[in-house]
C-alpha positions in Angstrom: 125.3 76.3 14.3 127.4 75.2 17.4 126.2 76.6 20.6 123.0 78.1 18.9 121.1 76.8 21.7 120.0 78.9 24.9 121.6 76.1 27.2 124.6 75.1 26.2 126.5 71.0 28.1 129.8 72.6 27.4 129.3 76.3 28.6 128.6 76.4 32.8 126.1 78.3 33.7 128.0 80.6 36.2 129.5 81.7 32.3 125.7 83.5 32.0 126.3 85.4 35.1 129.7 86.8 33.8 128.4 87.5 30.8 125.4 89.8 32.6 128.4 91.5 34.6 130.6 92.3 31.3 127.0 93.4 29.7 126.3 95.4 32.6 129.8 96.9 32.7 129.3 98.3 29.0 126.0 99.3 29.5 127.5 102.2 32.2 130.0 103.0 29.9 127.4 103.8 27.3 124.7 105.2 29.0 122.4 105.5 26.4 119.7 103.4 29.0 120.9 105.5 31.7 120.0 108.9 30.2 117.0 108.2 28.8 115.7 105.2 31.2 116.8 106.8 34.3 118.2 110.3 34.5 115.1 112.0 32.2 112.4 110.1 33.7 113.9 111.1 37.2 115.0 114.9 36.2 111.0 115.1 34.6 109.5 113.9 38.3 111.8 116.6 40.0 110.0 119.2 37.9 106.8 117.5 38.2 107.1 117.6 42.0 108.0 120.8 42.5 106.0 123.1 40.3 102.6 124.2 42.7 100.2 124.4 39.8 101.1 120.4 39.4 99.8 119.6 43.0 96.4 121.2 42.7 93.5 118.8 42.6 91.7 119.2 39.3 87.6 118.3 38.3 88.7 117.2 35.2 90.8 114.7 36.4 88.1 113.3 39.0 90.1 115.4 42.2 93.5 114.1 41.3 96.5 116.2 41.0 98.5 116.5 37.6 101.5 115.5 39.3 99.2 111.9 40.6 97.7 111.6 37.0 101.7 112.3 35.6 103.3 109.7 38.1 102.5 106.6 36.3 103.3 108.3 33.1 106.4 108.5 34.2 106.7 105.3 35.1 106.4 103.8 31.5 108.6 106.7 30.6 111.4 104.3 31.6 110.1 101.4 30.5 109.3 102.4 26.8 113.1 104.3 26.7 115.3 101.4 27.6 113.4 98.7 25.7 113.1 101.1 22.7 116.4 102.8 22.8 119.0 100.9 25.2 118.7 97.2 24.6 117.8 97.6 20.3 120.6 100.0 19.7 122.9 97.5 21.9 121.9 94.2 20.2 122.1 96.5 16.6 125.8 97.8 17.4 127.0 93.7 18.5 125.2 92.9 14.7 126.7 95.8 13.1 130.1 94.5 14.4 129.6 90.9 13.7 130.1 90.1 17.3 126.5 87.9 17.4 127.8 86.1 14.4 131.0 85.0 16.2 129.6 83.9 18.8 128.5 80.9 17.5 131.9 79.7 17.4 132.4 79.6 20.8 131.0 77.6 23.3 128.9 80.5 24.4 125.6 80.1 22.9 124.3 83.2 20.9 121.6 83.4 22.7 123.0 83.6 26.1 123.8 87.5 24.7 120.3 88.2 24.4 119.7 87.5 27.4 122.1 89.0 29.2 120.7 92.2 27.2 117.6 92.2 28.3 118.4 91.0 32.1 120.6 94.4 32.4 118.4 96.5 30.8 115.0 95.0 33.6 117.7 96.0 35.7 117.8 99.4 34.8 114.5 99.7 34.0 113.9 98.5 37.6 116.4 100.7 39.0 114.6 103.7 37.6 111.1 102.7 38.8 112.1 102.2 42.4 113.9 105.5 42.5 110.5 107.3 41.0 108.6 105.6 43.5 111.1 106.4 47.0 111.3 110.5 45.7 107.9 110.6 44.7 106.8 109.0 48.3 109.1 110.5 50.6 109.8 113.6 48.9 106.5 114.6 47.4 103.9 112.7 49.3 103.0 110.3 46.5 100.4 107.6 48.0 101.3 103.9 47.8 99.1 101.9 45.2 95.8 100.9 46.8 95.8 97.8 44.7 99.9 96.4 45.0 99.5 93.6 43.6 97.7 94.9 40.9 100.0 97.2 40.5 102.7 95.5 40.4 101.2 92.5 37.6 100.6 95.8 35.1 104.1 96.5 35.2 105.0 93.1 34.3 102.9 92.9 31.7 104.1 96.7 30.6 107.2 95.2 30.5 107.0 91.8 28.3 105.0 94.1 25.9 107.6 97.0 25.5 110.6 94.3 25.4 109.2 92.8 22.8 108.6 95.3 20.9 112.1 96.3 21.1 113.8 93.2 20.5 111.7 93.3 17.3 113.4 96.3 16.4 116.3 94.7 17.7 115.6 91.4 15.5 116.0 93.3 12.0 117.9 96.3 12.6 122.1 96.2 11.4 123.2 99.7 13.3 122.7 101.6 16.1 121.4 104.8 13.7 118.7 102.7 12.4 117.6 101.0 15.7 117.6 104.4 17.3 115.3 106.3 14.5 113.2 103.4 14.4 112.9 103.4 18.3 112.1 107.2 18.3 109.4 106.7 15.6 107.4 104.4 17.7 108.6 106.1 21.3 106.8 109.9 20.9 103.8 107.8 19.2 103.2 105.5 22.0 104.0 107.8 24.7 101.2 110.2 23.4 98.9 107.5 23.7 100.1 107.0 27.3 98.7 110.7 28.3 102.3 112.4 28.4 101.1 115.7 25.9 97.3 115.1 26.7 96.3 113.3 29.9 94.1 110.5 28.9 91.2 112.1 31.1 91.2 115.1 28.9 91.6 113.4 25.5 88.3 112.9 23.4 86.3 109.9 24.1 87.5 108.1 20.3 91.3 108.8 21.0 90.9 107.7 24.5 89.4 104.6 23.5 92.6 104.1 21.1 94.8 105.0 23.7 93.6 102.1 25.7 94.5 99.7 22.8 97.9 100.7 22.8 100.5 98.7 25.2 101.4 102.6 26.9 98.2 103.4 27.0 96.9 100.4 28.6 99.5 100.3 30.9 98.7 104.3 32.2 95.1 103.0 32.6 96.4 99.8 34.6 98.6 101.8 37.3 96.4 104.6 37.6 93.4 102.3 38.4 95.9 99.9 40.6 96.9 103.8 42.3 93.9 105.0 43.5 92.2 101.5 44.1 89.4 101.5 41.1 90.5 98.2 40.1 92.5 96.5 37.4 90.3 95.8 34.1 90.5 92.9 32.3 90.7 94.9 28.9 94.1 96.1 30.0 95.3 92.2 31.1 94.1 91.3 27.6 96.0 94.1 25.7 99.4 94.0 27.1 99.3 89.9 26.5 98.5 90.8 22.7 101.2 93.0 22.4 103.7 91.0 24.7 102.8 87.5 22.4 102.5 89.0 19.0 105.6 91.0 19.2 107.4 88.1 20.7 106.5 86.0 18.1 107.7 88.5 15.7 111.0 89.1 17.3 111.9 85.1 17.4 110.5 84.9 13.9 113.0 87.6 12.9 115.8 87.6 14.3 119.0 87.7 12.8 121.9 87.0 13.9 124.4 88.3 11.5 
């Protein structure tokens, strides 16, 4: 196919950066990433914040507050809604219409739109972490990590895992229907593990032990240790790899582009 490479000797590569603007433009149009990646998370943290039984420390949860055990919760919150909502139901809708397939008539290369994809939608996802972290700081008092750097290598990893799970959905999926229901199976799933429903310190010691095998769950256990300085496990390193290789794999395996 012409262009089907990701560089392309005809197409300049200032033609990648317009083509993040344009994807960026329709991503505010349609905020689908917006509402769910940005505004929830950020609405949930409000509430959080500002309800007093949330800011009590709690034996249970080794002295912590609800709102300090919640915080990082949060934080994959947006990560899990735009890679399995935003940037799937996006790619779907561009398959559904038959725009991917065109592309490879031009000199644009087809994959240059997948990656302009998921570059807007790290942008979001990184505009919504930075605006949980400033209001939980300065408006409610939330510590800085202990561990930074720590903290900052489990969102990464968070990240590639929960992308690639969604451009798997993204890889097979022909509508924006069927890329959301899939998405919403495997969001409330995940996020359960992650301790939204149950904090992971109150679960029982067999479903806290799966928890920490799923990428959400793995990723709570990462920042929360990263938070309050307890250190970074390997386990968790190890688990967001397998789930950020295998579903990578998967989603290049997969992927369709008509």
């Amino acid at each position: 196919m012409s262009g089907s490479g990701v560089l392309s000797v005809r197409t300049p590569p200032r033609a990648f950066a317009k083509l993040v603007e344009s994807e960026a433009r329709i991503a505010y149009r349609v905020p689908v990433g917006l509402v769910f990646g940005v505004a929830l998370p950020v609405m949930l943290l409000i509430i959080f914040g500002d309800a007093p039984s949330m800011n009590q420390p709690r034996a249970v949860l080794g002295g912590l507050t609800d709102f300090t055990v919640f915080f990082p919760i949060l934080v994959v919150f947006v990560i899990a809604a735009v890679a399995l909502f935003g940037l799937p139901m996006h790619l779907a809708t561009y398959r559904n219409q038959g725009i991917l397939r065109r592309l490879g008539t031009t000199p644009v290369p087809p994959a240059w739109m997948l990656a302009a994809n998921v570059v807007v939608s790290l942008i979001l996802a990184a505009e919504a972490i930075v605006i949980l972290v400033v209001v939980g700081s300065q408006a409610y008092g939330l510590a800085a990590p202990k561990d930074p750097g720590g903290f900052v290598l489990v969102l990464v990893l968070a990240v590639a895992a929960m992308f690639a799970i969604g451009l798997c959905i993204a890889a097979v999926t022909r509508s924006a229907v069927v890329a959301a229901a899939i998405g919403t199976v495997v969001f409330y799933p995940l996020m359960f593990t992650s301790g939204l429903y149950v904090p992971q310190e109150e679960m029982s010691a067999g479903i806290r032990s799966v928890s920490h095998l799923s990428p959400l769950g793995a990723a709570v256990q990462g920042l929360q240790g990263t938070m309050q300085g307890t250190g970074l496990s390997v386990e968790v390193v190890v688990v967001l790899l397998a789930w950020a290789v295998v579903f990578c794999f998967l989603a290049v395996r997969f992927f369709r582009w008509s």
